[in-house]
N, C-alpha and C positions, 0 to 999 in steps of 0.2 A: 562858476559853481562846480563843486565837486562831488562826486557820485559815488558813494561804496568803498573809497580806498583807503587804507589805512599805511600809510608811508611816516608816520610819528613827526608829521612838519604842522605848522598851523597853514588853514587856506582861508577864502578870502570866501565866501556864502556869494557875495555877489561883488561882483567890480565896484559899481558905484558906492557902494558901502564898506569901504577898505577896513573902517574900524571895527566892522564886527566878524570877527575870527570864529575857527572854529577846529578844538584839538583832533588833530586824526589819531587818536593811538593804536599802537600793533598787537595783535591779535596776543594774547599767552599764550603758549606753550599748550595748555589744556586743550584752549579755541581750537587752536591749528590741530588736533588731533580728534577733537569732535566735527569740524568741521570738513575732513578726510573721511572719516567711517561713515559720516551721511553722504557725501557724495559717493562712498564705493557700495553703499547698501543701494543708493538710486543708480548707480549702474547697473548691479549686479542682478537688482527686480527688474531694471530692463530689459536686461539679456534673456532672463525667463522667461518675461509675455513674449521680447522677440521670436525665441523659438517655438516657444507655442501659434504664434502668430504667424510662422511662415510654415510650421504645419498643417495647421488649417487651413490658411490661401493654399498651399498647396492639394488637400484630398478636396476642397472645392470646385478647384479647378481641373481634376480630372476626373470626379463621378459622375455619370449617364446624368443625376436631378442634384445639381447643386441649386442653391438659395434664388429663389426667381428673381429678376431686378425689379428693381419698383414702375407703377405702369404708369411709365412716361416715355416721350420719345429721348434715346439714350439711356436709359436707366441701367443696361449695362456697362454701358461705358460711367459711369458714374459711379457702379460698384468698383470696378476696374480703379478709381485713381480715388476712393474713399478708400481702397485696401491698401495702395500704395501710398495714400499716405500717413496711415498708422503705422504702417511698415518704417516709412524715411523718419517721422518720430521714435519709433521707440528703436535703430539704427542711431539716431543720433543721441539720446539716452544713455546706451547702451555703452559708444565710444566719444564723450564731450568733449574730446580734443579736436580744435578745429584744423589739425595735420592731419588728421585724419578725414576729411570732408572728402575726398576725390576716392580715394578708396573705399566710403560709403554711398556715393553716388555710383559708383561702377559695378561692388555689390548689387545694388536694387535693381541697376539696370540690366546686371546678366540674371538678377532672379528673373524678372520679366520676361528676357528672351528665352529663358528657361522653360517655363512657364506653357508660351508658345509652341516653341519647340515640342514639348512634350505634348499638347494638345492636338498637334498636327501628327502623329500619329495613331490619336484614339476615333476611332470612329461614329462616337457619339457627338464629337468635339472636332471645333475646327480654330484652324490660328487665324489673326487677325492682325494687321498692321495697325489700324484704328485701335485694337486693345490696348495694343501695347507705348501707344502714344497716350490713351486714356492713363495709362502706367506712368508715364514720364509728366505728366501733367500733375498726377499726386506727387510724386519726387518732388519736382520746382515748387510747386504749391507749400509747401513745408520745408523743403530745404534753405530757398531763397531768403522768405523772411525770419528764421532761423539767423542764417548765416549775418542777414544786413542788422539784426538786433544785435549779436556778437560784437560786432565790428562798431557799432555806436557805445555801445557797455564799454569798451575798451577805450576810443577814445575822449568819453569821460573819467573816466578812468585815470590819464596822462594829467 
């Protein structure tokens, strides 16, 4: 079976079924240029929420009364890796190249430590090693199956 690719060969729908083909034709000229500006307009509305998004994690994270957690046991740590991982979404939005994964992951990760850092010297606020795991726990949570749907997309793909 083949999945989404257009290589202008015929393919086979299923093995057992050899007789019944199916034309992959190559994208036109137009396609390939409509289908560029929608992926750079869906970057580039990424990049915007991003930044707005890591402005607001940020003055949440260092005002005296930011957003109370919800009343459960954790529900900090739950805001904590629900922030991180709208964050590692709209980061990977923002750059879909997957050579760029390690340098998105390092990103989120020193915003976190960032984060901390920062909090460890306001004195309404204190750091946490538990936050910041809450932190990496949003990253993996959206990074991982991100990356392993990639990797299957691709090769169906072949």
């Amino acid at each position: 079976m083949h999945i989404g690719g257009f290589s202008g060969k015929a393919v086979s729908l299923n093995p057992e079924q050899s007789h019944r083909t199916e034309i992959i034709m190559p994208l036109s000229p137009s396609q390939k240029i409509t289908r560029y500006y929608v992926r750079s307009l869906i970057a580039i509305t990424a990049r915007i929420a991003l930044a707005f998004a890591i402005c607001f994690i940020l003055y949440e994270a260092t005002i005296p009364h930011p957003i109370p957690p919800p009343v459960m046991d954790y529900g900090d740590k739950l805001l904590h890796a629900s922030a991180f991982f709208a964050l590692a979404f709209l980061t990977d939005m923002s750059f879909p190249s997957r050579r760029h994964l390690l340098g998105k992951v390092i990103f989120l990760l020193g915003f976190g430590i960032l984060i901390e850092w920062i909090q460890s010297f306001l004195p309404w606020r204190s750091a946490d090693v538990a936050d910041f795991l809450a932190d990496c726990t949003g990253i993996a949570v959206c990074m991982i199956p991100a990356h392993l749907i990639r990797a299957a997309i691709r090769h169906f793909e072949k």
